[in-house]
C-alpha positions, 0 to 999 in steps of 0.5 A: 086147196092152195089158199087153204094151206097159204092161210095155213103157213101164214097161221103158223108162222104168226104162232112162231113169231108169238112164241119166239119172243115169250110174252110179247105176241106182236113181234115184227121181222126186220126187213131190208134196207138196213145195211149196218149192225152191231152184235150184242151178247148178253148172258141174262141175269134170272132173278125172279123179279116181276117183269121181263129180262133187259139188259142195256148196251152203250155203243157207237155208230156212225154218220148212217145213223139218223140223227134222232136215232128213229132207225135204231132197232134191236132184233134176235140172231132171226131178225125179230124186233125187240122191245127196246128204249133209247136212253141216250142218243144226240145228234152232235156226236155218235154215241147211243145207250139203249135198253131192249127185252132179252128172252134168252142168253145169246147174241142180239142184233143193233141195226141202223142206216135205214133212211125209211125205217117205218114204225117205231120198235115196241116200247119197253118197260123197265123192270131190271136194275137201279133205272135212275132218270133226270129231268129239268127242273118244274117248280110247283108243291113239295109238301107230300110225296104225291105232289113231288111225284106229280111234278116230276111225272110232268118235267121232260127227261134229259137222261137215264142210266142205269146205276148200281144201288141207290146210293148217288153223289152227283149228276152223271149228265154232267149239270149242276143246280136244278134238276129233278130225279127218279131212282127205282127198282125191285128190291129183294126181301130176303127175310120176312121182319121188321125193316128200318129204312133211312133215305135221304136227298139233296133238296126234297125228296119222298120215298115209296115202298109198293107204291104208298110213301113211307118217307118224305122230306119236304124242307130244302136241305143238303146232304150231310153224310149221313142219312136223317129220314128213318121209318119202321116198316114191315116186309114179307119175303120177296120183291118190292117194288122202291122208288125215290124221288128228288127235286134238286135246288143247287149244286150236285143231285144226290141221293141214298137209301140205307136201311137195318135189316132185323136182327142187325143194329146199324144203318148200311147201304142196300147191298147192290145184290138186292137189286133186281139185276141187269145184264150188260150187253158186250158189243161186237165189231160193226158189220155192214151187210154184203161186206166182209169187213167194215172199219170200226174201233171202240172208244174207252174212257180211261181217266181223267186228271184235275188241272186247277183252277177247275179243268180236267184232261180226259184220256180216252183210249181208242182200239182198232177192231180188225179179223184176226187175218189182218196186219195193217197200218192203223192211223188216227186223226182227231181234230184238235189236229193231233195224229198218232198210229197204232192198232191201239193208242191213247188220247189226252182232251184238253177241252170240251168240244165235239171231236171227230176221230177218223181210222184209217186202215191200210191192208194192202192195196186196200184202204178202209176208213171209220169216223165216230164223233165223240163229244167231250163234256167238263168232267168225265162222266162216261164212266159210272160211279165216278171216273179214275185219278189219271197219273201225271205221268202218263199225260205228260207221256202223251202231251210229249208227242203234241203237235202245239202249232195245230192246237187252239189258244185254250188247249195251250193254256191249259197245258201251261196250267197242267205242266206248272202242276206237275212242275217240270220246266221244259214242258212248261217252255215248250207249252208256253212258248207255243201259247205266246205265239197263238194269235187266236183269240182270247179272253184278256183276264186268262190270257194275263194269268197264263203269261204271269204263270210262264213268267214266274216259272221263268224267274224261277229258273233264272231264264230273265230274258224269257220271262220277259219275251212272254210278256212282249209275245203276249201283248202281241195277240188280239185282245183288247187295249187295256190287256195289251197295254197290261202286258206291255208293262209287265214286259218293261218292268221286267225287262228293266229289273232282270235284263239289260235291255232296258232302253230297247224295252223303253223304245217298245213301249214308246212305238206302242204309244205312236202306233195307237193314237187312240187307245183308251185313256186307262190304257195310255195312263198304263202304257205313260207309268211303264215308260216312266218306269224304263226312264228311271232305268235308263238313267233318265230321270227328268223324263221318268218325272215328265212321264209319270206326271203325264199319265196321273193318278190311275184312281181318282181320289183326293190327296188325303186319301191317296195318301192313306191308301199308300200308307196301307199298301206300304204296311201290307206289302212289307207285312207280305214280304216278311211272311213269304208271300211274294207274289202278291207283294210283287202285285201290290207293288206293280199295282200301287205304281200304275195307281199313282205313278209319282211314285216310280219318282218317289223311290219308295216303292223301289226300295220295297222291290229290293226288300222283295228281291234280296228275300227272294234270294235275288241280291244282285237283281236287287243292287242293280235296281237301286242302283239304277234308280239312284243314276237316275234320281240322285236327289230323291229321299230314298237315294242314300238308302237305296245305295246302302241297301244295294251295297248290302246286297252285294255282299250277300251275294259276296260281291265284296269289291263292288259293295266296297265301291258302292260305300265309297259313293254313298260316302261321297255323294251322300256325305250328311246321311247316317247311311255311310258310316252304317254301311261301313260297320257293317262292311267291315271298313 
């Protein structure tokens, strides 16, 4: 008798368990050892499509979780396992999109931290929503829908989302190039007629109606705005199942379906209503078993801010979640050593990388610690369809509070581009300052841009001094000799032209050379031409000749052809200077006296940094450089014209008394030239 009502009971609740979860008969209870969950709420969306209700949910767990996710289970309030399918999950950071079977609207379960999970949760079938899935690229036909089909259904899926309508732009994983991907969904006839469908992808790509494809596109094109690919076709009322395919060759994945519906006469996108739905599940605060509280917080991508040449910040916004009965102290570390407090604050990444945020709660006497890796990517494609525009403001807000003695040379870097965006010097200093001093290392070509970027902005602001020290700051970090010796020159000619320090600028230089005895040759012929440059700025010219010859041509040309180069650079750089292009003639210039450094002797090439520096509205820079090359070269060619023209710079910055001076010596020393009595016209005199 006992064992008869024992079979009974066991009948009965095998009948139960059946009927719980409707359609699915093999449904198994979550036993113990599981120690974490996250509620789920879901209100399902009802639709009539074939197939079962889903919905889908994007948390975050925690360090518990294994790292293929073989312990994640999805269960009702009774603890019945759920058909379920993972659509993101990595074992470098903690954040996990899964889809799961919703019988009923209400609150679901997400379970993990089980080291001895057993079985795998039932499979689910996706039958709601836009499911769009990525795989890698496998190159075989493209020459009929069948063997597109066919080379995607072999390739290995990277990832799934489940977007709004098929109608995409670029690759939400964050890859370019090749890829092949696979949009489908129920589609909604909503009256019966004669459709015409349009589609088209980036690449080649079919589309399939009910199974048969009604559209293929089989030549390798791009998108141009507009879909090409049109068919007519004949629909009853009701649901249709509608896929496409795409294989991807270059650049972003991307791919559309419009169509003109009877009775209109345009193409429109498919409106996203027609779509079967899918619910999204509203994820609750972290539980863990036989605790009242477990520390948690959520993560909300916010924004992103375009930084050029082609980096963007990501502002992430993160919420300490905690009962109602509590008012703590919440602090926040994230490990690019930047710390903040607050039940809710907001963060800036710099770069990408793998970040592990760590909560802390104080409540009390009672401390409670939550810590979730979070991997930043390029972009921000945490958010679909494609993240916000971020205000300069609001970032320069946050970059204000950064501790920039805990950041890596990169993250320094890119604030410098970020601060000359949004063109406000003092964050530009502060972020500059802290980058020269790094000494991690670092790429030489990045490092030579951002120095150039501090120092421009420096000139820009008069800060002469400045200007020069990122230089000499820079050329003291670990990179290779030609970058060092780079820098070193940049440091000296800009020392010698907007400060007057040059002899301890030449004095560096010369102390570089004697402290590496074994620098590659185009490093000491760099190093050579800037101390020959410093010569000429400390009045000492027959060094300056004994240097330049010293360090010889930087290119190895004939004559002949060295001449005919300095002739084309002399008529760019001027071309350059007339037309407001100043920086590049400032390159040119510096570039044409390390290739032939006998021209630092020549004058000319001084004569055209006082052309670019009156034009730059910096007249007493500009007398001060011909003046110092005259001191040190009086016989040069150029002399009388270099004194001419540092006089008429003079005046223009209405030094009256001092042009009149410098007329008297070029009358004096100079009494053959035509310059003179020029200069005196022009002067008044």
């Amino acid at each position: 008798m006992r064992k008869s009502s024992l079979f009974s009971l066991v009948i009965l609740l095998s009948f139960l368990m059946g009927v719980a979860v409707p359609g699915w008969t093999r449904a198994a209870i979550l036993g113990l050892g599981w120690p974490y969950r996250l509620p789920l709420k879901v209100q399902v969306l009802r639709c009539g499509a074939p197939g079962k209700n889903i919905a889908w949910a994007q948390f975050y767990t925690n360090s518990a979780r294994l790292p293929e996710g073989n312990d994640l289970r999805v269960t009702t309030s009774g603890r019945l396992i759920l058909p379920m399918r993972v659509l993101r999950i990595s074992r470098y950071d903690d954040r996990v999109r899964l889809a799961f079977e919703t019988p009923s609207s209400g609150t679901y379960y997400v379970w993990w931290g089980n080291p001895h999970p057993g079985p795998a949760a039932p499979p689910l079938k996706v039958d709601r929503g836009v499911w769009l899935r990525l795989f890698h690229f496998r190159p075989g036909a493209s020459d009929s829908g069948r063997a597109m089909a066919a080379r995607i259904a072999h390739g290995k899926c990277y990832a799934s989302y489940f977007v709004p309508r098929i109608f995409i732009g670029f690759n939400p994983a964050g890859q370019n190039g090749r890829a092949m991907s696979l949009c489908r969904s129920w589609l909604k006839i909503p009256k019966a007629g004669r459709y015409k469908f349009a589609f088209d992808v980036n690449g080649v790509g079919y589309l399939a109606l009910d199974g048969h494809s009604i559209l293929i596109k089989s030549q390798r094109s791009g998108m141009y705005g507009r879909v090409r690919f049109k068919r007519l076709v004949n629909l009853k009322v009701g649901w249709h199942r509608v896929v496409i395919g795409a294989i991807n060759y270059w650049g972003q994945i991307g791919m559309a379906l419009d169509w003109m519906p009877p009775g209109t006469r345009a193409y429109s996108p498919v409106p996203k209503n027609l779509y079967a739905p899918i619910a999204q599940a509203s994820v609750g605060r972290l539980q863990k078993i036989g605790q009242t509280y477990a520390a948690d917080f959520a993560i909300h991508p916010e924004a992103q801010v375009f930084v050029p040449p082609s980096y963007y910040f990501q502002r992430f916004a993160f919420q300490a979640l905690i009962p109602a009965s509590f008012s703590p102290q919440v602090t926040w570390q994230f490990s690019d050593g930047q710390t903040a407090t607050g039940l809710r604050v907001e963060h800036e990444f710099l770069a990408p990388g793998i970040y592990k945020i760590q909560m802390t709660v104080q409540q009390g006497s009672r401390k409670f610690t939550a810590t979730r890796r979070l991997r930043i990517r390029s972009v921000l494609y945490q958010m679909y369809p494609f993240p916000p525009a971020d205000p300069l403001v609001v970032v320069a807000r946050i970059l204000k509070s950064y501790n920039l003695a805990d950041l890596d040379a990169r993250q320094l870097a890119r604030g410098v581009r970020f601060y000359r965006r949004y063109n406000t010097f003092p964050g530009l200093a502060r972020w500059g300052r802290a980058w020269a001093k790094n000494r991690q290392p670092e790429n030489a070509g990045p490092a030579l841009r951002i120095a150039g970027i501090l120092a421009k902005a420096a000139l820009a602001k008069k800060r002469y001094t400045w200007a020069a020290q990122v230089y000499l700051l820079a050329s003291q970090k670990p990179l290779s000799p030609d970058a060092k010796a780079d820098l070193l020159a940049n440091y000296v000619v800009t020392t010698c032209n907007y400060t007057t320090r040059a002899s301890r600028a030449y004095a560096y230089a010369k102390d570089f050379l004697t402290q590496n005895a074994h620098l590659p040759a185009t490093a000491r012929h760099v190093v050579l031409t800037a101390m020959a440059y410093a010569a000429v700025a400390n009045g000492n010219g027959r060094l300056a000749v004994r240097l330049a010859k010293q360090a010889r041509p930087g290119v190895d040309k004939p004559y002949r052809q060295q001449e005919i180069q300095e002739g084309v650079l002399a008529r760019n750089i001027e071309s350059y200077i007339l037309t407001g292009h100043f920086d590049t003639a400032r390159h040119l210039i510096n570039q044409w006296e390390l290739d032939y450094p006998r021209a630092v002797i020549k004058g000319y090439t001084r004569l055209l940094r006082m052309k670019l520096l009156v034009a730059e509205g910096r007249p007493l820079i500009a007398a001060k450089i011909g003046v110092q090359y005259v001191n040190a070269l009086p016989a040069s060619f150029y002399s009388a014209e270099l004194l001419y023209r540092a006089a008429l710079a003079l005046k223009v910055a209405g030094k009256t008394d001092a042009a009149g001076s410098i007329m008297a010596r070029l009358k004096h020393d100079y009494p053959e030239s035509p310059y003179g009595p020029k200069l005196a016209r022009q002067l008044g005199q």
